[in-house]
N, C-alpha and C positions, 0 to 999 in steps of 0.2 A: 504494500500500500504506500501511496506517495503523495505531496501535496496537493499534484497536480491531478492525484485521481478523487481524493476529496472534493477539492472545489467545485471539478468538469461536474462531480454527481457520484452517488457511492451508495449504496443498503445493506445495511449491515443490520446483523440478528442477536438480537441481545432478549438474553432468558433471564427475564426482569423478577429479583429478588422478593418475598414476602416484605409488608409495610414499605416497601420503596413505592414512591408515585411513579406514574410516566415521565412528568416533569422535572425528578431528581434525577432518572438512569437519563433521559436526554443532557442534561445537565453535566452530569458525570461524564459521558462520554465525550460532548464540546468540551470541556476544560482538556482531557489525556489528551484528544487531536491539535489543540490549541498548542498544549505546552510540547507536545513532540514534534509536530510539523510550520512552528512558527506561523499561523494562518492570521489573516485578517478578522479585526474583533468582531466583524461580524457576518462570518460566511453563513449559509446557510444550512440550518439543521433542524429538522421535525420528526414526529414520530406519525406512524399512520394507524393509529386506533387505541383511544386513551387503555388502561387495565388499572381497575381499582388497587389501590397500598394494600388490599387482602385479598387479591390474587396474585400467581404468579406468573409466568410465562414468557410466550413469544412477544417482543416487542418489536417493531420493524421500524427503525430509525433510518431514516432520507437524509442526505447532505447534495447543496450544491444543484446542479439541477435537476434530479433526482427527487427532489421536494416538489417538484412538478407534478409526479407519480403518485403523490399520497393521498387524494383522492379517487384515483385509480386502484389502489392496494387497498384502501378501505373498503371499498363496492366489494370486493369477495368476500365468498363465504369464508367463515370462520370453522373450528373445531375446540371445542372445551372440553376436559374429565373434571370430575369432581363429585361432594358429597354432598347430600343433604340431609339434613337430622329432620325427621318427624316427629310427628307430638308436640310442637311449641314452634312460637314463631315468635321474632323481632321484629321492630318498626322498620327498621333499616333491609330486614329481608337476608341479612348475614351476621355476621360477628359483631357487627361493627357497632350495634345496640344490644343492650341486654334484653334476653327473654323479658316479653309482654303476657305472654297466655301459653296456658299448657292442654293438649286434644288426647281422648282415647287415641288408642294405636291399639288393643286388644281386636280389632276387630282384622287389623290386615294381615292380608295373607300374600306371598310370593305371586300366585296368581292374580290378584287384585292391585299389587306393584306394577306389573306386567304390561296389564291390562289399561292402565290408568295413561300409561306414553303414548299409547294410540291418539289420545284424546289433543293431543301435541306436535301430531305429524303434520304434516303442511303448513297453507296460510292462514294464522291464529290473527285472533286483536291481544293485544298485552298494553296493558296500563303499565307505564315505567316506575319504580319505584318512587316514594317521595324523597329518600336518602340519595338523592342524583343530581347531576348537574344542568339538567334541562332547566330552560330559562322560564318563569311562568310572571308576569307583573314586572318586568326588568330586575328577577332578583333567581337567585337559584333555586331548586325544590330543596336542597337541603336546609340552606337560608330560610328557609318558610316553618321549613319543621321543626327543626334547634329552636326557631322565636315560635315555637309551640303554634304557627298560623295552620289554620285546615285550606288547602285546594285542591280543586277540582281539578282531575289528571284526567288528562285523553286518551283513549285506547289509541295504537299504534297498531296498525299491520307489519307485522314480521312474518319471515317464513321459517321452521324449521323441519331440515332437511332427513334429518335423525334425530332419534334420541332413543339410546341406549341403557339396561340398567347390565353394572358391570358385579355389583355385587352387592348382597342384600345382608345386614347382621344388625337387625330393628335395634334403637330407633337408626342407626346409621343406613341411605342407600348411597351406593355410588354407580356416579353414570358417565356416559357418552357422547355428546347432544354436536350435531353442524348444523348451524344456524347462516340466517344472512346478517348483512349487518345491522348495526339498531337493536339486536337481539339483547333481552337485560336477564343474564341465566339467573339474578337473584330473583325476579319477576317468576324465571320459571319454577324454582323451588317454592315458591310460596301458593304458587297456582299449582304447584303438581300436590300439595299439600291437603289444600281446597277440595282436588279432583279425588283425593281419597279418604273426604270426609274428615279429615283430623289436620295438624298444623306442617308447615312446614318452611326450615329457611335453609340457607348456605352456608355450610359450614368450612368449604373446600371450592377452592376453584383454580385452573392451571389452562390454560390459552396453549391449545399445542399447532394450531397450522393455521393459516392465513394464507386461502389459496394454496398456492403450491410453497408457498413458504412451511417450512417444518421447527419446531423448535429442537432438534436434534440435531440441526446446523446451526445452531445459537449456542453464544457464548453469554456467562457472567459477567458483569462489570468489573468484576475483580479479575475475571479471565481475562477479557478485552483489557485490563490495564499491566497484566505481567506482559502479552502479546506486544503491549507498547512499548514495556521498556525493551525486550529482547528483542526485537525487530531492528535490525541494521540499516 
């Protein structure tokens, strides 16, 4: 890698740590290129599809002209694994609030997990979480909820393309799910919750492919930074 492949445009795959934002591993990565290839304070560098501090995964960072592409890289489908704990839900729809309310789960069975994904396969409406950054009144949904405000959230048309269950051990499932974009999987844990009569939020979440991007050719921000110093 060279200055001059930076600047012209570059995509690079970074397998974005737990509690890190988008905006820290973006961050992170502009300083190491800064300080090893001497670059202009302000070339350019974006990521193409935010991932919440409590997931972790593929993050697909643009430099250069290349940031052209990040709306283009966003339009594909997506791939998530992850878990969702039943029997209780959060406001926030994951970790990220403490359990609100707690649901039987005596009644699910394997077959009725199963059964419940169907309900999920294609073009759905999904209401976005209110713990999100969508804008509603010039202020964010999460801004609305923290000042304790109630609004009125719009269902969204999303598609998803799959959705897998990978392993069942109550209250814990884990699943599989390729979604398009827009897709909010804590939206789907709390609606696949609903769908089985009893609660549910996100306990787990990990972004493994974007398109034909795979997070198995992603590196760590700590990995991208040994990469920096031993690179000649």
């Amino acid at each position: 890698m060279t200055s001059e492949e930076i600047l012209a445009g570059s995509i690079l795959l970074v397998d974005k740590p737990l509690t890190w934002s988008s905006f820290q591993a973006v961050n992170k990565l502009k300083f190491l290129l800064k300080r090893k290839f001497d670059l202009p304070k302000k070339f350019k560098i974006g990521h193409a599809g935010t991932l919440d501090p409590l997931a972790t995964g593929l993050l697909i960072i643009c430099t250069g002209k290349f940031t052209k592409k990040i709306t283009e890289i966003q339009a594909q489908a997506k791939e998530y694994t992850g878990t969702i704990v039943l029997g209780a839900t959060t406001p926030s729809y994951d970790l990220e609030t403490e359990i609100n309310a707690h649901f039987p789960t005596e009644h699910l069975t394997e077959e009725l997990i199963f059964e419940a994904t169907q309900q999920f396969i294609g073009e759905i409406d999904q209401k976005p979480p209110v713990f999100s950054a969508i804008k509603k009144d010039g202020k964010r949904l999460y801004e609305h909820a923290r000042a304790g405000e109630e609004v009125e959230i719009q269902a969204r048309k999303t598609t998803i393309y799959e959705f897998q269950i990978t392993r069942i051990q109550l209250p814990e499932v884990d699943f599989s799910i390729t979604c398009s974009k827009g897709t909010y999987i804590r939206s789907i844990a709390y609606d696949f919750g609903l769908a089985l009569q009893s609660g549910g939020h996100l306990s787990a979440l990990r972004r493994t492919k974007i398109g034909d991007y795979s997070v198995i050719n992603a590196v760590t921000p700590e990995e991208f930074e040994k990469l920096m110093h031993n690179e000649i």
